[in-house]
N, C-alpha and C positions, 0 to 999 in steps of 0.2 A: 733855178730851173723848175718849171711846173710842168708835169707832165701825164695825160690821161693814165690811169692806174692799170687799165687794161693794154693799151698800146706799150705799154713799158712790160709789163711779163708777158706780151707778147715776144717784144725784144729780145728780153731775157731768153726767153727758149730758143728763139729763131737764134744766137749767138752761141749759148750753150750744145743745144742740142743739133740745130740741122749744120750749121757752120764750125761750127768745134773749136770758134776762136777763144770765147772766154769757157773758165768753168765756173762754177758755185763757189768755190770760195777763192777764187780771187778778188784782190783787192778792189773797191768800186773804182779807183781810179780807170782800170780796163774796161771797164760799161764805158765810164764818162768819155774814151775817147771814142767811140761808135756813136756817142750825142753830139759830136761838135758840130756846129752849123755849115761846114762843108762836106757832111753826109747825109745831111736832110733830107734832100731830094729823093739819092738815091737809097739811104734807109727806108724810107717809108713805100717805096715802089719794094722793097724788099719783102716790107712788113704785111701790106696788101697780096704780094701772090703768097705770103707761107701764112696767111688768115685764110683767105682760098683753100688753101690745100689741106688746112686742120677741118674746116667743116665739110669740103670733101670727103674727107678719112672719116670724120665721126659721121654723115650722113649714110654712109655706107656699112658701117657696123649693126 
């Protein structure tokens, strides 16, 4: 899997932090399965509103 290095800790956060499904140190196996190809679609319409809302939040500080 290749994957932009930003779009992926974006991920990372958006799962860790706004959704609370993984945490930091769970195993990568729980990342890999929020990458399967039948969340594509709707991970990245994920990823697009919670990048929105980070520059949002930092535009406003």
């Amino acid at each position: 899997m290749k994957f932009n290095q930003y779009a992926l800790i974006l991920l990372i956060e958006l799962l860790v932090y706004e959704k609370a499904v993984i945490t930091m140190s769970d195993h990568e196996e729980k990342l890999f399965f929020y990458l399967q190809p039948k969340f594509h679609s709707r991970m990245n319409e994920h990823l697009k509103n919670y990048h929105t809302k980070i520059q949002l939040e930092e535009s406003s500080v």
